[in-house]
N, C-alpha and C positions, 0 to 999 in steps of 0.2 A: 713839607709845608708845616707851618707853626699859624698856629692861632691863638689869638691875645685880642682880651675885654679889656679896653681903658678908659675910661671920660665919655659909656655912652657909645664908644665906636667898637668895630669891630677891626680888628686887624690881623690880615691872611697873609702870611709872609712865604718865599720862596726863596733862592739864592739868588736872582733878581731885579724880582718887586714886590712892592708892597703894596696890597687893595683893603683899602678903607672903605668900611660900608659904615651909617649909621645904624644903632640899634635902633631908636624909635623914630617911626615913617620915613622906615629903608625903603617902602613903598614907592613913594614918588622921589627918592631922589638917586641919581646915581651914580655906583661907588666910585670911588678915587683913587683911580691905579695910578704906582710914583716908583720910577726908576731907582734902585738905590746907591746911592754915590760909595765912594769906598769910607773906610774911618780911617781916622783923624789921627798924626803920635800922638802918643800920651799927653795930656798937660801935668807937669808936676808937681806942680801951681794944685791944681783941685782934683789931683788925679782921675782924670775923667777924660775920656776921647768921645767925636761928633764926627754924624756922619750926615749928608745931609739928601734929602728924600725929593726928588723934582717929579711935580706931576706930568704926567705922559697921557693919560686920558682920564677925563673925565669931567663936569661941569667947572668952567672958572667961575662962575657967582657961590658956587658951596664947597668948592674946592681951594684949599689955600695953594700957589703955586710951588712954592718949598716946603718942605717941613725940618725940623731935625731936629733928631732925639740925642739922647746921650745917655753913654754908661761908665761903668766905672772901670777904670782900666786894671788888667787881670796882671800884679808882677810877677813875674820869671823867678820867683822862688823855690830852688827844688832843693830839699834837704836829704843828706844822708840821716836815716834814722836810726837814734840810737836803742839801747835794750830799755826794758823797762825796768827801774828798780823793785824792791820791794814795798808791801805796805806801809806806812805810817799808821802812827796811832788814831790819824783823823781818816781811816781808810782809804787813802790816795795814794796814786803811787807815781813819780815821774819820771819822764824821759828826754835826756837832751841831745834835741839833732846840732848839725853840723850845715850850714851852706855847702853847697856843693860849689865846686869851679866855676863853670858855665852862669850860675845864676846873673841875675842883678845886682849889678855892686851897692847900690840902697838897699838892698833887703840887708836884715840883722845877719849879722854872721855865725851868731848860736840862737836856738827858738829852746825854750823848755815848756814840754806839755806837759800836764798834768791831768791823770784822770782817776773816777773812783774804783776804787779794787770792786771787782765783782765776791760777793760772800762765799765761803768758802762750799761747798755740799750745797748750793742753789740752783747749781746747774740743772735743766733737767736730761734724765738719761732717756734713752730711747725707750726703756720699759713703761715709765710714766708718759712720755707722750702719744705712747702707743692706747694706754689707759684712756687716757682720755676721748679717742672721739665716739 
């Protein structure tokens, strides 16, 4: 089960449904249990997939009867990754992967990352963390 604060409500999720309670004067009213419909392909338009949520029980006057959310669709990017080089002068050091076969023909065919070199003697050894507690 996942739970998520949003606008006020609470939301109890499972694999599925989904129960909406109010946060304030959950008291008198009650929750909003909503079937979850499956999602949506991608749009590639706004990259984004919808799924949409049908109430199953709970009050129709504080209950809306659909709901549906959306997220951002996750692409199929899987890189072979390459070595890292060595530092530069700005202490960075980068790496360039490769698309793999299998991915999504959209994703970039080469990604270079870059990141900063850790200082050289900063690491700490296990004698100093041991100092420490």
């Amino acid at each position: 089960r996942t739970l998520a604060v949003a606008d006020g409500e609470i939301w109890e999720e499972d694999d599925h449904e989904v129960l909406i309670r109010s946060e304030r004067g959950a008291k008198n009213r009650e929750p909003c249990r909503y079937v979850k419909g499956s999602w949506s392909e991608c749009d590639s338009k706004t990259n984004m997939r919808a799924r949409t949520l049908t109430l199953k029980k709970g009050d129709q006057a504080t209950c809306e009867p659909t709901k549906t959310i959306q997220k951002k669709c996750k692409k199929a990017c899987r890189y072979e990754k390459g070595t890292w080089g060595e530092c530069n002068a700005q202490s960075q050091m980068t790496r360039n992967d490769k698309l793999k076969t299998n991915s999504d023909p959209s994703c970039e065919q080469n990604r270079q990352i870059t990141k900063k070199c850790k200082p050289k003697g900063m690491k700490p050894t296990k004698a100093t963390r041991r100092n420490r507690q």
